[in-house]
N, C-alpha and C positions, 0 to 999 in steps of 0.2 A: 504494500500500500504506500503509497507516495506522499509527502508528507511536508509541512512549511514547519521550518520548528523557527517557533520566534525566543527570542534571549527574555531569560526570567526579569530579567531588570524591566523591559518594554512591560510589560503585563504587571509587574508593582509599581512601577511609576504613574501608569495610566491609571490602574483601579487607587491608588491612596491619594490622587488629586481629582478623582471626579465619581468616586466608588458612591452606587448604592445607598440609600440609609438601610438601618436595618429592619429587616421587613416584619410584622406579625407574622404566628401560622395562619393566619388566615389568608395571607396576602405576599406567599412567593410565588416566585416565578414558575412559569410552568413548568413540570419534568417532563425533560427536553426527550420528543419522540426519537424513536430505534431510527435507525438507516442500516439499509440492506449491504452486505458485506461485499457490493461490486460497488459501493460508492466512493471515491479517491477524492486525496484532498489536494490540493493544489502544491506543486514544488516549487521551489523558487530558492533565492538567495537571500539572507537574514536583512532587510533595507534598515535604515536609520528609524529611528520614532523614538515616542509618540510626531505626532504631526497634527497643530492646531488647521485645520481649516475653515476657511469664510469665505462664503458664500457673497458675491457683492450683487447678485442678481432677484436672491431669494433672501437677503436681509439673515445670515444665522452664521454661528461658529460650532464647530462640533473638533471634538479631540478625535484625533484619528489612530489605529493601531503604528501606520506610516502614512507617508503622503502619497496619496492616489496615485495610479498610474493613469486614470484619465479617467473627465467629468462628463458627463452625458446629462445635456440639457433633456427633461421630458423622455424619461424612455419609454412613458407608455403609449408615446404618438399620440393622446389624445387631449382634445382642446378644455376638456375639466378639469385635467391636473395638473396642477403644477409644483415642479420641483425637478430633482434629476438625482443621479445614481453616481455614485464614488467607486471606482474599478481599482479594487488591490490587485487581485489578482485574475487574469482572463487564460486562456487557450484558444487563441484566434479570435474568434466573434464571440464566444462561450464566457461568461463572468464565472470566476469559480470562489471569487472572496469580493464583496463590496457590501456596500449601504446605499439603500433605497430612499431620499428621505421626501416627502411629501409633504407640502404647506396649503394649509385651508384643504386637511384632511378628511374634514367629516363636518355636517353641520350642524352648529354648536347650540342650536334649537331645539336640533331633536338629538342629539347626544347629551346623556344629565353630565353634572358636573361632579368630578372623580370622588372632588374635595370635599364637597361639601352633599354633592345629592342624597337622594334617599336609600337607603339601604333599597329597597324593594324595587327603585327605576333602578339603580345600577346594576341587580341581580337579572333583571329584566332583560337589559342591555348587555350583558355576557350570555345570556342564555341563547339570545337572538342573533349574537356570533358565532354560536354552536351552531343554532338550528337551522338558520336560513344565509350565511355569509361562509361557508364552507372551513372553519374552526374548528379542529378536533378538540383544542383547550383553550382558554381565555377567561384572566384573573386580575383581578386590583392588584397594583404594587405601588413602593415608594420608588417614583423617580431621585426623590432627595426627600431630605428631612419636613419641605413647605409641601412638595407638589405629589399627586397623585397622580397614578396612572392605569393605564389597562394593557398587558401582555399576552400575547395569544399566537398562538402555534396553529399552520394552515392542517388540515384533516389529511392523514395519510391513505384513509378509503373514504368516499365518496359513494352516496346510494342515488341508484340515478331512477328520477321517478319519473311515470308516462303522464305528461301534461295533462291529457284527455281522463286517464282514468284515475290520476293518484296512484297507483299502485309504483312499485318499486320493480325497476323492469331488469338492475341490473345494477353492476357494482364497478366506479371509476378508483383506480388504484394509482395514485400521484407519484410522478419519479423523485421528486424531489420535495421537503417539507420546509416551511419559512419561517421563523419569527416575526411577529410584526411589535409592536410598542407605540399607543397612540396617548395623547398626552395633548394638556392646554399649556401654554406657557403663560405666564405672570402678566405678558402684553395681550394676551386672547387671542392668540393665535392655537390654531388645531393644527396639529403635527403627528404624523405617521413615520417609523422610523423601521424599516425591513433591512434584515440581518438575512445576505445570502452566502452560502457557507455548503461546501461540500459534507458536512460531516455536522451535522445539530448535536451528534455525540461527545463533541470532543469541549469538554469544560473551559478549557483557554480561548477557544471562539465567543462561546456563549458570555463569562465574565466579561471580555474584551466587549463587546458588543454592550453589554451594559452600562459600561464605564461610559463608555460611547455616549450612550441616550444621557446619563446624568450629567453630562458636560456639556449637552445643549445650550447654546445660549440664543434667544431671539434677538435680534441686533435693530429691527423694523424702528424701533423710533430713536436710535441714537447712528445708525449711520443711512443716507442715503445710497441708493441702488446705483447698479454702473450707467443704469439707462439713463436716471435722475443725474447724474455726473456729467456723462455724457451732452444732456439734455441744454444744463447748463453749463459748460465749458461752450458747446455750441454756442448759447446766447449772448457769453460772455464776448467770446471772438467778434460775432455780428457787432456787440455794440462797441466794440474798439475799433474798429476798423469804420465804421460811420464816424466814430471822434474821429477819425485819421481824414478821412475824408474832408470832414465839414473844416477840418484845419487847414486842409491842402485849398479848398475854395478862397479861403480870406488872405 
């Protein structure tokens, strides 16, 4: 089996600056599903880290295990989502190590609040990730010590029902199984945070990936976006260059 070994320091540094709080039994993480023994993990050479990245399009910073080998605006090609995908590690076209991360993930209307909602919508609201969003497990956790969250692990069989009659006509068996971690930040932003990963077996992915999510930071109301940069840097030029002008007139 092929394998990434990262240096123990990378994996204590990361979790003791952005670890976890500790969680209730009521409220860990999920225990992380089996992977079939053809599932291989990515090989590669040990890179440098941790590695902060910021985001200057999507307003966020997240601690990274190392820095990307490349960002993918939007990889779900579609016009509701927006966010993009951090590539540690690929095989051609293939991601075999990255984060998913998604902003204005879910809407905050009908999603209750981790923090504070009612026991009974938020039981409500993990059961409904089970039953009808294809979930084998999903659970309240601490993102940190303020903020609450919800973790959920994608369903490794899948029952495939006949529209017309309800009945169950048949059984979808998933090659691969995801983490997800959704979560409000402090600014009110909804965030989805997807852990892909050859191997959901292997403890050093899964902690790493946690540390990950608790070093989120929302950046939306202290730094502007590259487009807003952009936007003005443009404006700025135009009206220097008309000063320039109206001075070359006189």
């Amino acid at each position: 089996m092929r394998k990434i070994f990262f240096l123990t320091a990378l994996l204590m540094m990361i979790l003791t600056a952005t670890a976890f709080a500790e969680e209730t039994t009521e409220a860990k993480t999920p225990d992380e599903p089996s992977v079939s023994e053809e599932a291989t993990e990515p090989e590669a050479e040990i890179p440098e880290g941790p590695y902060v990245y910021t985001s200057e399009d999507f307003k966020y910073s997240i601690t990274c295990p190392f820095k990307p080998l490349a960002v993918v605006e939007n990889p779900w090609q579609e016009t509701d989502k927006h966010g993009e995908m951090l590539v540690f590690v690929s095989e051609g076209i293939d991601v075999l190590y990255g984060y998913i991360i998604q902003v204005d993930a879910f809407d905050t209307n009908e999603v209750p609040d981790f923090n504070k909602g009612s026991v009974m919508a938020i039981g409500e609201y993990l059961s409904g990730l089970k039953k009808n969003n294809g979930f084998g497990d999903a659970r309240l956790v601490n993102i940190n010590k303020k903020n609450k969250g919800v973790a959920a692990v994608t369903a490794e069989k899948i029952d495939v029902i006949n529209p017309e009659t309800g009945e169950v006509e048949g059984e979808f068996v998933a090659d691969k199984q995801y983490i997800y971690t959704f979560f409000r930040t402090p600014e009110g932003r909804c965030i989805s945070i997807q852990l892909i990963s050859a191997n959901l077996d292997d403890k050093m992915y899964v902690d790493t990936y946690r540390g990950s999510v608790a070093s989120f930071k929302d950046n939306i109301k202290d730094k502007k976006s590259k487009k807003d940069k952009d936007k003005k840097s443009k404006k700025d030029k135009d009206k220097k260059d008309k000063k320039n002008k109206d001075k070359e007139k006189k």
